[in-house]
N, C-alpha and C positions, 0 to 999 in steps of 0.2 A: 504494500500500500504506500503510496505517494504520497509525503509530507503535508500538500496541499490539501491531499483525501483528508488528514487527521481536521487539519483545522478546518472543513466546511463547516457553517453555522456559527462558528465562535463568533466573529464579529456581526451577526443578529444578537449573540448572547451580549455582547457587550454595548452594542445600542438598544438593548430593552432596557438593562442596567441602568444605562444614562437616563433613559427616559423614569423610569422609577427615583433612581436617588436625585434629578431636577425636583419632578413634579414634589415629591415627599420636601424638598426643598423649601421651594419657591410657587409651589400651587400649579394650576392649569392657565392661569392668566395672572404670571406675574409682570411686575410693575419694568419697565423697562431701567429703569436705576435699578432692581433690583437684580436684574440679569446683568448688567454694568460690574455691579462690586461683584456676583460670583464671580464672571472669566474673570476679572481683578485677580480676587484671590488665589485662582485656582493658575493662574499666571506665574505669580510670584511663590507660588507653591513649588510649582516647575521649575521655576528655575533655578532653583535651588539645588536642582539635580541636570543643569545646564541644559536646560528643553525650555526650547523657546517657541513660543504658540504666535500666532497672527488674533491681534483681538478682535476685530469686526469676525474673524472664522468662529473662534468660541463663542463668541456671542449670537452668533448665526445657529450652533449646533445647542444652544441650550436651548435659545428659543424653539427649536423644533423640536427638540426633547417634551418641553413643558407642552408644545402644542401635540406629542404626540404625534406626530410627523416623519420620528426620524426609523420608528419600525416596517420594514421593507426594503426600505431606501438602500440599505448595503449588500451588496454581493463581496462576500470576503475571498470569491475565486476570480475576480478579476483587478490587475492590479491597479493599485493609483495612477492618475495621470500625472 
């Protein structure tokens, strides 16, 4: 079995996650400062372990977390552009 085979699904697994630890968060309609300070946080959290995020992207990916948006959306068997 091919490496690729093992991880099919995980990144569904891990954008339901997001979607749940947002919403449990920040609710289904949070406040847009409040989506602000999360990627904030979750920025400077990173970088701390030298990962550097783009914030309009985290900010993008929370809000469609919170809206529920972001389950489907990924195919973990094709790669990033």
């Amino acid at each position: 079995m091919a490496d690729e085979d093992k991880l099919a699904g995980y990144g569904d697994l891990v954008c339901i996650a997001l979607d749940i630890a947002v919403r449990w968060r920040l609710g289904s309609a949070p406040a847009p400062g409040d989506v602000i300070k999360l990627a904030a946080s979750l920025r400077i959290s990173l970088r701390k372990q030298r990962i550097e995020l783009d914030p309009l992207t985290v900010e993008d990916i929370i809000r469609s977390a919170a809206d529920n948006a972001m389950a489907g959306r990924h195919d973990d068997r094709v790669p990033a552009k």
